[in-house]
C-alpha positions as CSV (number, residue, x, y, z in Angstrom):
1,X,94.9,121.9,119.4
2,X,96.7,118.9,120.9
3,X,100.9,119.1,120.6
4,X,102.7,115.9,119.9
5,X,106.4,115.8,120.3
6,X,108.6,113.3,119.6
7,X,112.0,112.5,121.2
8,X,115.1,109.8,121.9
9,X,115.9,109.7,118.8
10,X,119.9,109.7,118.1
11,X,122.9,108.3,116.8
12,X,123.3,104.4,117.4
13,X,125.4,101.4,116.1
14,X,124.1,98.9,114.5
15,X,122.5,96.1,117.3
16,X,122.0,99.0,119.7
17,X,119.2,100.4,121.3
18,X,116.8,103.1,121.7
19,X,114.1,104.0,123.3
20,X,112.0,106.9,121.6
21,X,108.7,108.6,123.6
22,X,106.1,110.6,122.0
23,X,104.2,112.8,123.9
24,X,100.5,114.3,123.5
25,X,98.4,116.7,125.7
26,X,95.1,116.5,126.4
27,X,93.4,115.4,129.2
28,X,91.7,112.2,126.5
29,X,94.9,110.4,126.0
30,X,94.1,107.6,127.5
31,X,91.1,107.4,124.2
32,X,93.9,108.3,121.6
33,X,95.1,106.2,119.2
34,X,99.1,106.8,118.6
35,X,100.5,105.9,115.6
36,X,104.6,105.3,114.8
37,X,105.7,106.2,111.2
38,X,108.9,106.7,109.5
39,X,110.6,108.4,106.7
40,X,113.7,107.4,105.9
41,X,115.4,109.9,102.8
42,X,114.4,108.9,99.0
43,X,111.6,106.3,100.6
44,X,108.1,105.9,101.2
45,X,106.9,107.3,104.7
46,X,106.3,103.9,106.5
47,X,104.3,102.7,109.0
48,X,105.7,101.4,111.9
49,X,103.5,100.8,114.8
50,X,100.4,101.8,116.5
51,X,98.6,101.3,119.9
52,X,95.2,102.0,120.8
53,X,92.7,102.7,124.0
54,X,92.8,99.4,125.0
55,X,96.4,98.8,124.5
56,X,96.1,96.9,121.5
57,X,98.9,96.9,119.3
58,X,100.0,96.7,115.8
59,X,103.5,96.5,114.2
60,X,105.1,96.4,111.5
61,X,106.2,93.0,110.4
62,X,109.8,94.2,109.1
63,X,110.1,95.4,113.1
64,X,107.9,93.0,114.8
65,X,110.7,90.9,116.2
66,X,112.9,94.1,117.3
67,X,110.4,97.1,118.3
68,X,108.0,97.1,121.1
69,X,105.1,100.0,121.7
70,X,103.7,100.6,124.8
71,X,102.2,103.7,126.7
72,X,101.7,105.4,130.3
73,X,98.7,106.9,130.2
74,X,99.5,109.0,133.7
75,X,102.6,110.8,131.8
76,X,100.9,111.3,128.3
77,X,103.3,109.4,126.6
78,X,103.5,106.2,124.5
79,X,107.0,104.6,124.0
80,X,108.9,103.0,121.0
81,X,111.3,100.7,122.0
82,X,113.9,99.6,119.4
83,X,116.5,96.8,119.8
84,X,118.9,95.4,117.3
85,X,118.9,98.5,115.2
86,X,119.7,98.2,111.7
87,X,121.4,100.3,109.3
88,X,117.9,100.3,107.4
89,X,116.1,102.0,110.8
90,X,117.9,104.9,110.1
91,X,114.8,107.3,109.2
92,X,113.0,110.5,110.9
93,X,110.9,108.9,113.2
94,X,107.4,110.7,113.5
95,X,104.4,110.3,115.8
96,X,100.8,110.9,115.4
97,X,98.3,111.1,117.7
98,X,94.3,110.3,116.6
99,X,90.9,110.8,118.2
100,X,87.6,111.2,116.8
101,X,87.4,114.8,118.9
102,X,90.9,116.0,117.6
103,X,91.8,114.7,114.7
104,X,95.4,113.7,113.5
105,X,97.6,115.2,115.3
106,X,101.5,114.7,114.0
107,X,104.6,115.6,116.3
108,X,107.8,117.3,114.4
109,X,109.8,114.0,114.4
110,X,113.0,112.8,116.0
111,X,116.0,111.4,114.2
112,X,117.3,108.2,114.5
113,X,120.6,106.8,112.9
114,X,122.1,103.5,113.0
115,X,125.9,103.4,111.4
116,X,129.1,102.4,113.1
């Protein structure tokens, strides 16, 4: 069973910053894919973005130009970094964790709110 666990979350104003880290054991996470989602209260659960193996990523277009996602293989984590934070970021940010061996693999969440 691999444990995912989500944290930085927090109370920000609006055009701050935060960086959240999601963490996975497992000696393979260098092979796992780790996926950002959100779920902000009344909405949809929302993708927000992913990054694989190779380092490849993939966000979301409504964050593209704000969040970065990148990971340190050697501490089992992948980052979320999230500048000019909206009012509209305010969600539970969750992290999951994929690999053919393991499955999905979802963290507990972390919240994150944006109001001044």
């Amino acid at each position: 069973q691999v444990q995912v666990a989500e944290s930085g979350g927090g109370w920000v104003q609006p055009g701050g910053s935060l960086k959240l880290s999601c963490v996975a054991s497992g000696s393979n996470f260098d092979q796992y894919l780790i996926v950002w989602v959100r779920q902000a209260p009344g909405k949809q659960r929302e993708f927000v973005a992913q990054i694989d193996s190779h380092g490849d990523t993939n966000i979301a277009d409504s964050v593209r130009d704000r969040f970065t996602i990148f990971r340190d293989n050697a501490k089992n984590t992948v980052y979320l970094q999230m500048n000019s934070l909206k009012a509209e970021d305010t969600a539970v940010y969750l992290c999951n964790a994929f690999e053919i061996s393991i499955g999905n693999n979802w963290g507990r969440g972390t919240q994150v709110t944006v109001s001044s």
